[in-house]
C-alpha positions as CSV (number, residue, x, y, z in Angstrom):
1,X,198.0,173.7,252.5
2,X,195.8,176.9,252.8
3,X,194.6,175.5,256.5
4,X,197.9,175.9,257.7
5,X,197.7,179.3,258.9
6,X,194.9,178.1,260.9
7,X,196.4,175.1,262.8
8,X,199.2,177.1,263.7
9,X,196.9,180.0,265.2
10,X,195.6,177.0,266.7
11,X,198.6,175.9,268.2
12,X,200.0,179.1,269.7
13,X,195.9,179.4,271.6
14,X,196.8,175.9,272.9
15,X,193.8,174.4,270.9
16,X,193.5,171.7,269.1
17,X,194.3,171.2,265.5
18,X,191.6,171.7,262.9
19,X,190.2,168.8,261.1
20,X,191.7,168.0,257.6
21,X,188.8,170.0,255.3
22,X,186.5,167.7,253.5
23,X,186.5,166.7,250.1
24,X,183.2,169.4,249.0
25,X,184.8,172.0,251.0
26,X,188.4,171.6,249.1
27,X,186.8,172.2,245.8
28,X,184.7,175.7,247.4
29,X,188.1,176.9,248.3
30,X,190.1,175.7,244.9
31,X,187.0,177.8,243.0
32,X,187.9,180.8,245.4
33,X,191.3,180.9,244.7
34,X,191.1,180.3,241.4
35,X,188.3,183.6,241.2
36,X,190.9,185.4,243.5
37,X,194.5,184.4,240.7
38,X,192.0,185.5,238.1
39,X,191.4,188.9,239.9
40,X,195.1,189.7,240.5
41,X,196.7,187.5,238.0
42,X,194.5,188.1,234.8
43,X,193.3,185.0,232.9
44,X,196.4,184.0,231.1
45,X,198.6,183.9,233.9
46,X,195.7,182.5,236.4
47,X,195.4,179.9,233.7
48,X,198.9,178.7,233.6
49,X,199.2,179.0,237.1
50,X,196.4,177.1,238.6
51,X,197.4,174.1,236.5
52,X,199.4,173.5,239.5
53,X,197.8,174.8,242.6
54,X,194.3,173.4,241.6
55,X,196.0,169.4,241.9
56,X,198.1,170.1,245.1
57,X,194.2,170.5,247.3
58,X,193.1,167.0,245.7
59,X,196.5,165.2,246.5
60,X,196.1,162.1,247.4
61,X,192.6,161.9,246.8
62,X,190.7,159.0,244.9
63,X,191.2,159.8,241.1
64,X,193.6,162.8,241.9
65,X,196.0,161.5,239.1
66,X,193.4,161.2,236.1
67,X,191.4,164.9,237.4
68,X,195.3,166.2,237.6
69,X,195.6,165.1,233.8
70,X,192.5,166.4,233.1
71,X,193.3,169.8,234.9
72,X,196.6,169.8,232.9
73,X,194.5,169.3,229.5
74,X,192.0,171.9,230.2
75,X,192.0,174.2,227.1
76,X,190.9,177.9,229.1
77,X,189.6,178.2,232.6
78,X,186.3,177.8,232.0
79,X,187.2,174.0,231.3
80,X,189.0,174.1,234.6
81,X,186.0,175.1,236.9
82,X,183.6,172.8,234.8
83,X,186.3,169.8,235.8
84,X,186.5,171.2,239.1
85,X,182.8,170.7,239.4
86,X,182.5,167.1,237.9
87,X,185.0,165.9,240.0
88,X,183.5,163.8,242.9
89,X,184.8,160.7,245.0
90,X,183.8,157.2,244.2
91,X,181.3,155.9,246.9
92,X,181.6,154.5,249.7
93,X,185.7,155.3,249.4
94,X,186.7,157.7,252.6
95,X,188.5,160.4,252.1
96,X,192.3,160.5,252.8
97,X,193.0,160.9,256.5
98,X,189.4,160.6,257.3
99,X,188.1,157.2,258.7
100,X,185.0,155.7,257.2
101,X,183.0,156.9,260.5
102,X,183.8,160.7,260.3
């Protein structure tokens, strides 16, 4: 959970805790981090590692478990970020831990 750090700062100010970050924003941070393994990883090991990290930020999310598959079938990363990018939420479905009104 790369918000973590930020509810914990949170919680030492005595603030509140920060909203769960919506669906759009997940995959601008996935596409960072991925940019960012890339950068100090190189591509083959960014590649074989993001397999994993890139599922963990859609957990739970409508059609997590067929993008995970697809993630995991992705021949190079160019596949992954073009998945990462198709991948959208079914209407009218909220997203996990959000209610319909938020």
């Amino acid at each position: 959970n790369p918000w973590i750090y930020k509810n914990i700062e949170n919680a030492i100010r005595g603030e509140a805790e920060q909203k769960p970050a919506n669906f759009e924003d997940r995959k601008k941070v996935v596409l960072r981090h991925l940019e960012l393994a890339i950068e100090t990883e190189g591509e083959r090991l960014a590649y074989l590692k993001s397999k994993k990290m890139i599922c963990w930020y859609f957990k739970n999310y409508p059609g997590a478990h067929e993008f995970r598959a697809s993630i995991n079938r992705a021949a190079n990363l160019a596949e992954m970020r073009d998945l990462i990018h198709a991948y959208t939420l079914r209407p009218g479905r909220p997203e996990p831990g959000l209610t319909a009104e938020e």
